[in-house]
N, C-alpha and C positions, 0 to 999 in steps of 0.2 A: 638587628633591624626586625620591628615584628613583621608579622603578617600583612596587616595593611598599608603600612610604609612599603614595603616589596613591591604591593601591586600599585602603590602610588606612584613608584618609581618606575613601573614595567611602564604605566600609562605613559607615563613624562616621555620618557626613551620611546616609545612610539609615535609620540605625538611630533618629536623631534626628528628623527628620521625620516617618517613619512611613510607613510602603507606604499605597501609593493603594488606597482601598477597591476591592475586587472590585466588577468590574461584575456585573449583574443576568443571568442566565441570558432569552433571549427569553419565556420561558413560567416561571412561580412559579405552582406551588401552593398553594394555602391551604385547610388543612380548619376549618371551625367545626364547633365540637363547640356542639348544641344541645341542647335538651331534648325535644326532636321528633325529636331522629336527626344524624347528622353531613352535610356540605354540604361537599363539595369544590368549589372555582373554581380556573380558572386564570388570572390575569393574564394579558396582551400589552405587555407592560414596552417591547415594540420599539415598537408604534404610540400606547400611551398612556402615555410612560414617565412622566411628573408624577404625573398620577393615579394609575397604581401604585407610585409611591414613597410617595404621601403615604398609601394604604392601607397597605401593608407598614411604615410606620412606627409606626402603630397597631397592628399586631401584634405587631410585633417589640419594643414598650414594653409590651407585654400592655394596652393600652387599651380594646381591645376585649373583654377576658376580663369578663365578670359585667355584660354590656350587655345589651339584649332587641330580639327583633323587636317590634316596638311596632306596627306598621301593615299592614293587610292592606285594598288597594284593587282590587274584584271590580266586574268593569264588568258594567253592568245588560243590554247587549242580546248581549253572546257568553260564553263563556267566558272565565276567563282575567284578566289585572290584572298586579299586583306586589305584592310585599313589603316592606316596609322595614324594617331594623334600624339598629344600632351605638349610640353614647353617646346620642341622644336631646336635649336640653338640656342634657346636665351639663357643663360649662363648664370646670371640671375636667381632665376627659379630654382639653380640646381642643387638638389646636396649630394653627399659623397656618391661615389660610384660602388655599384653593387655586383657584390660576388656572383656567378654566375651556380643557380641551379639546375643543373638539366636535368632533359626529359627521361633519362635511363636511373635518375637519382627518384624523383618526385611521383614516376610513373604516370604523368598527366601531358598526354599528346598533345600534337597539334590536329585536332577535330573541329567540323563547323561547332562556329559560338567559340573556339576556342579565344582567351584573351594573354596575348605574351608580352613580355619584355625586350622593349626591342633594344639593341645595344650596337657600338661599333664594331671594328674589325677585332679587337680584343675581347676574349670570354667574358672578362670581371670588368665591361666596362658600361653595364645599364646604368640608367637613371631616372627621369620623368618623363619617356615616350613609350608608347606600348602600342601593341599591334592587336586586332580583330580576325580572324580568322571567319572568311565565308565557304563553307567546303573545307573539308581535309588539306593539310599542305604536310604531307607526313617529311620533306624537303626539310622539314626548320624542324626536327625530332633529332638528338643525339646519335650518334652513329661512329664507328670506328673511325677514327681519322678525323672528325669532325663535333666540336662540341655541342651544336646548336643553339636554340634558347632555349627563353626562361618561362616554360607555360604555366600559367600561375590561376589562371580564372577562368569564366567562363559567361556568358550572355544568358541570364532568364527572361528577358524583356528586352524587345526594340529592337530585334535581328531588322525585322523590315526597315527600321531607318539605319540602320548597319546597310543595307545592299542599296539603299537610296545614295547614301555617300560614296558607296562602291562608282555608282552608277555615274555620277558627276564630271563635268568635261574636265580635263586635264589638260598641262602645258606640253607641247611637242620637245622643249628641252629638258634639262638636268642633265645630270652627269653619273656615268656608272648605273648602278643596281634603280635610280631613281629615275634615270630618263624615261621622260614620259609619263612620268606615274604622280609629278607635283600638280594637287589639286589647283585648277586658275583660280578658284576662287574659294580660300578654306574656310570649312565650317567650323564656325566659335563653338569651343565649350565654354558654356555660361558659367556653370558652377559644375563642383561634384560635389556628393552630398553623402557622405556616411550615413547608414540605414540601420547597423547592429553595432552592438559593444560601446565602448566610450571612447570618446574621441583623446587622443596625445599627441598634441601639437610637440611639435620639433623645439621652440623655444627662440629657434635659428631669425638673422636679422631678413626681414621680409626686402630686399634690396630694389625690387621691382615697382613696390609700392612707393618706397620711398623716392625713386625718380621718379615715378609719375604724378606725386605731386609738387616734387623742387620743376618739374616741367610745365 
């Protein structure tokens, strides 16, 4: 084979494969556009790179677009708490569950602006809800006996409308860890919007859309 048939053939065989997705820039932005005001985070793709893959795939599917912050947890004796948003229960919106990074892995606490992963009673069981952090909650950090979460990001923009959704009246019920803490009335996330790198849609079947328009 000469020389230029080699590289004709190197091309072919690339061309067929497909170039290897671009990696992740260290730092992604992500703006959610809310109904209280817009919220810029930045990912650390370097130190948490699972958990900000498996966020930014959410986004980059538009999963997250027309989801609500649903939870505003105000601690009784300081200032301060967290937020919670993304799909909520819809099942729908969800893709697989994700392995649990902690914070004695990642080195990235729970600090004001901090942005986590929030998960069930199971370590490896995140998916598309995640929590805000107003004030320190050093509570949800790794610890002997305890795995915590997944702190993966952080707030450059929009803390004020962060403590605005803190602020909002809440339902006297719920159950467990949540009593009390269901916003009565939750704020829409309109969209989220990728800011750096290129987008990689999942490919995955969008099930939410498609009942809402067989409805």
């Amino acid at each position: 084979m000469t020389v230029m048939r080699r590289v004709a053939f190197s091309v072919l065989c690339g061309a067929l494969l497909g170039a290897a997705p671009a990696p992740e820039p260290p730092i992604v932005r992500v703006r959610l556009v809310t109904a209280a005001g817009p919220i810029v985070i930045a990912l650390d793709t370097r130190r948490a790179p699972r958990t900000s893959a498996n966020f930014l795939a959410y986004v980059d599917d538009g999963r997250l677009d027309g989801t609500y912050f649903y939870r505003a947890s105000r601690r009784k004796t300081s200032p301060g708490g967290f937020v919670q948003g993304g799909i909520g229960t819809d099942s729908h919106r969800m893709l697989d569950r994700l392995p649990l990074e902690p914070t004695n892995v990642t080195g990235i606490k729970h600090l004001d602006a901090t942005v986590s992963m929030a998960r069930y009673d199971r370590p490896d069981s995140g998916s598309g809800n995640f929590s805000i952090m107003v004030g320190p909650n050093p509570s949800l950090d790794a610890r002997a006996g305890f795995p915590g979460y997944a702190a993966f990001a952080h707030v450059i923009a929009g803390m004020d409308v962060v403590k605005r959704i803190l602020a909002v009246p809440t339902r006297p019920g719920g159950d467990g860890a949540f009593k009390g803490q269901m916003i009565a009335r939750p704020i829409p996330i309109v969209r989220a919007v990728r800011l750096d790198g290129v987008a990689k849609p999942t490919g995955r079947l969008k099930v939410w859309q498609m009942l809402r328009r067989i409805g």
